[in-house]
N, C-alpha and C positions, 0 to 999 in steps of 0.2 A: 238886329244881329241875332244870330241862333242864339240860346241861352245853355245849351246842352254840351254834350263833346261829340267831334265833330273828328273822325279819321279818314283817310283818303287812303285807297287800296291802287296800288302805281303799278302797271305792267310796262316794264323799261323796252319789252322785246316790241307792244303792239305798233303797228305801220312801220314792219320792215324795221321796226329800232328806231325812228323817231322820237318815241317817245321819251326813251331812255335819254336823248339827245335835248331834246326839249322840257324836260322838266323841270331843270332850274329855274326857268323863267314861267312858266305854268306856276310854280310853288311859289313863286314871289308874288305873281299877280292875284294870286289863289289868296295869301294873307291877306292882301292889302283889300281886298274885297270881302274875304268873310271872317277875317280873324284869325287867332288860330289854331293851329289843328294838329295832328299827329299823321305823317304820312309814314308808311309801309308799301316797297316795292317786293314786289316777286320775285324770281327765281329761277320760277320751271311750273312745270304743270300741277292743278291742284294747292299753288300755295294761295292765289285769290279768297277762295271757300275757305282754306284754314285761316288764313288771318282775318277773314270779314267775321266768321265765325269766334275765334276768342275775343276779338275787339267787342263784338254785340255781349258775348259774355262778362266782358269788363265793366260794361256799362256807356259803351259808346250807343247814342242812337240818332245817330245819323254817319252815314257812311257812302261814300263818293267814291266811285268807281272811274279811272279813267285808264282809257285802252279800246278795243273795239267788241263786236257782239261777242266775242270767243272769251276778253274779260269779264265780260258783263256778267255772262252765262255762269261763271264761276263765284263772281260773288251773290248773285241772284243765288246760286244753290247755298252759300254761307250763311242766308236768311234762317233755316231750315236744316233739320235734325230727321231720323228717323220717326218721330214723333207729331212733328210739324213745324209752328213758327219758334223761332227762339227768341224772339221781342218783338209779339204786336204792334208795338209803339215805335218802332226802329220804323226811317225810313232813307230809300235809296235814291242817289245821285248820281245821273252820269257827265264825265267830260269824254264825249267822243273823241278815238284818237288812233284808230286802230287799219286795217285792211279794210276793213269791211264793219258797217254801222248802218245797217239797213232797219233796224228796229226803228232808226232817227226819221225815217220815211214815214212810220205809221203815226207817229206820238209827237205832240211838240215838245218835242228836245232840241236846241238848235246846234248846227254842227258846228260852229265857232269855237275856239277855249273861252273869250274871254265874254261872249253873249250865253254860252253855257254857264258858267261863272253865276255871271247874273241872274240866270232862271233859280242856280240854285239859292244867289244871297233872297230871292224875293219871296223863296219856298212856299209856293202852289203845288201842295200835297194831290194826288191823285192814285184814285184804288184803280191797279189792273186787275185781270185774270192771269194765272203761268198755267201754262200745260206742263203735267207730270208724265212722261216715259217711264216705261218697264222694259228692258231689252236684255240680250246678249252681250256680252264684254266681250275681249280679243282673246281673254283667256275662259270664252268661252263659260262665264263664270254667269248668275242673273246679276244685275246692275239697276239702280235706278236714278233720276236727277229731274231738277224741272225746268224748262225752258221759259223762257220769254218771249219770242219772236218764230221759228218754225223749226217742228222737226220733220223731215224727208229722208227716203228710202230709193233708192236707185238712182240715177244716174247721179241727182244731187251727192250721194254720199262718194262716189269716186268722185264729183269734182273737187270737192274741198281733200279730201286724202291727198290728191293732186298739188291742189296749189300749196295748202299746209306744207309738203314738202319742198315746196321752190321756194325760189325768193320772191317778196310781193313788192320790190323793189317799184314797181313799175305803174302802182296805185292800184285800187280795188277791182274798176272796172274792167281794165286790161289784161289785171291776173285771173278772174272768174270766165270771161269772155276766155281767153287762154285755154285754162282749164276744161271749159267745157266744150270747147274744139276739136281738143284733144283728145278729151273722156270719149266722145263721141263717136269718134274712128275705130277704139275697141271696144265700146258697151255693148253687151249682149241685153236682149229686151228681157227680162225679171215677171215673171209667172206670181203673180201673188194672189191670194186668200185675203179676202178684205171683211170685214164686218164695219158699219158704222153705229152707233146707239144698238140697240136690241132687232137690228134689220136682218135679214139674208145673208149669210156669206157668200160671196161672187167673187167668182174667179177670172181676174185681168191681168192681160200682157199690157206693162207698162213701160216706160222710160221713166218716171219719176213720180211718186206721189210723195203731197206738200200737205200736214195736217200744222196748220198757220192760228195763231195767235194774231199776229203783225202780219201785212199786207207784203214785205218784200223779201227776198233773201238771194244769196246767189251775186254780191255788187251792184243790186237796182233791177232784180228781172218781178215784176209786178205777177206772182203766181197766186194771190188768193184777192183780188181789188174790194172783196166784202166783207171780208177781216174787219171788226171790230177788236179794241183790246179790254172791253169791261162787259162785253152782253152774255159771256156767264157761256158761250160756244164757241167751239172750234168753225174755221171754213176747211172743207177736204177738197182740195183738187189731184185727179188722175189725169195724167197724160197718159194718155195711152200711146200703146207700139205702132211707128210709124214706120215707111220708109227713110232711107238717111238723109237721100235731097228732101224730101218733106220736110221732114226736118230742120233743115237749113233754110227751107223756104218760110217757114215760121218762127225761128227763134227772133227775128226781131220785134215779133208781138209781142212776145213774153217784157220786151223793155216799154213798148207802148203804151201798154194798156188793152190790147186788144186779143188778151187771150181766150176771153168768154168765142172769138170768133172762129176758133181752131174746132172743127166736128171733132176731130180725137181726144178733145178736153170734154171733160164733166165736171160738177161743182156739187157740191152738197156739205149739210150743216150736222154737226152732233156733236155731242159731249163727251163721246168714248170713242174707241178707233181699233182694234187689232187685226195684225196685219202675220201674216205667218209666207213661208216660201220653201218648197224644195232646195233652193239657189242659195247664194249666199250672195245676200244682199246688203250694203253699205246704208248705214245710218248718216243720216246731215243732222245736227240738233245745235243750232243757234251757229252755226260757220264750223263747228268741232266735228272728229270723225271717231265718236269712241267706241262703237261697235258694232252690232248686226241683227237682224232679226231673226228670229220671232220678235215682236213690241207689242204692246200695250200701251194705249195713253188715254189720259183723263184730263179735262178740262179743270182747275184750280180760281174758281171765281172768289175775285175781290182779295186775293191771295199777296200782294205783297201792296204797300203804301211808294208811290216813286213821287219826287220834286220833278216836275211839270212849266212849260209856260200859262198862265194863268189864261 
């Protein structure tokens, strides 16, 4: 049994408000399996990060995250100050539970509550890497935060603005599929300025570029399959500007596996990324939509400690 104290950060809104539904008995099973602990639900936006973040200043170090990537993402940023880490020694826990938990594709995390449960009473500590973004706000303001799993630019960023605004009543797959059916019929293709490491800038018409951490995003669409989460690198995929039946004739790769076979895909590896545009182009960072490019991102290796299946 953990020796430490042990908080659990509860998003009551993740999976359409399941969670919220479900947590009394998550909290029961939760004792009886790891002892106990101090849970804190949320609210609204930004309060994951604030409470992960006083909890770690209290002296909590371990902290359990359950809800989906969009929670995750939130207390993943509560690790972390303007400065860096705020407890080394702190490390994070998820019970997936949310719309969308694509991160659970790349890592063994298992998506069960109560086999999650278990991974964490057995706590197999594992270092990932986080990607850090530098971007634009709504208010237009610079902003920055780290992700876990992927951040994207174009079309990805209208699909989650999309579905975030609907109901996801209908599970993950259905509302991203949805979404991006939809997105699809008005997206205009996105002129971007790309730089990868210390390369050339090159200028691409694209439908969507994925700078991945984790291998999946989007409810299971497989856009980076060389994603590692500890080798200290980003994978970059560009889809480039298709026709729209094209289009359609290939979005079922992308759930495959078989996106390497798309000629308008490219793939390449680096540590840094900025991405600049005439346009006003929509941010994807971990399922959330907070703002727009211009960005900046840098690779964060061995950056946070997570509970892992051994």
């Amino acid at each position: 049994m953990h020796s430490g104290k042990t908080v659990f950060v509860v998003n009551p809104h993740a999976g359409n408000r399941a969670t919220g539904r479900e947590w009394p008995q998550i909290e029961k099973m939760a004792q009886d399996l790891l002892g106990p602990f101090h849970a804190f639900l949320t609210q609204g936006p930004g309060d994951a990060t604030r409470l992960t973040r006083e909890n770690l200043l209290r002296g909590a170090d371990r902290v359990i995250c359950v809800g989906g990537d969009g929670t995750l993402n939130e207390v993943v940023n509560g690790f972390f100050d303007e400065t860096g880490p705020i407890r080394n020694d702190a490390v994070l826990g998820f019970l997936p539970n949310g719309t969308g938990c694509d991160f659970c594709r790349t890592v063994p995390i298992p998506s069960g509550i109560e086999a999650s449960l278990r991974t964490i009473r057995e706590e197999h500590i594992r270092t990932v890497d986080l990607g850090r973004i530098r971007f634009r706000n709504h208010q237009n303001g610079p902003s920055s935060r780290y992700f876990h799993n992927i951040a994207s630019f174009g079309l990805g960023g209208e699909v989650v603005d999309r579905v975030n605004r609907t109901s996801k009543a209908c599970g993950p797959f259905i509302s991203f599929i949805w979404g991006t059916l939809v997105s699809l019929f008005s997206y205009q293709k996105k002129r971007i300025r790309l730089i990868v490491d210390n390369g050339e800038e090159r200028t691409v018409d694209v439908f969507n570029i994925a700078v991945a951490n984790g291998r999946y995003h989007g409810g299971g669409m497989l856009v980076a399959p060389d994603a590692v989460t500890d080798d200290g690198v980003f994978q970059v995929t560009v889809i480039g500007a298709m026709p729209l039946p094209l289009v359609f004739w290939h979005l079922p790769k992308l759930y495959t596996g078989k996106i390497k076979n798309i000629r308008q895909v490219s793939m390449t590896a680096g540590t840094k990324v900025a991405a600049t545009s005439e346009q006003r182009v929509l941010l994807d960072i971990d399922g959330e939509q907070p703002g727009t490019l211009p960005a900046e991102l840098e690779i964060v290796p061995g950056a946070l400690k997570m509970i892992m299946r051994g």
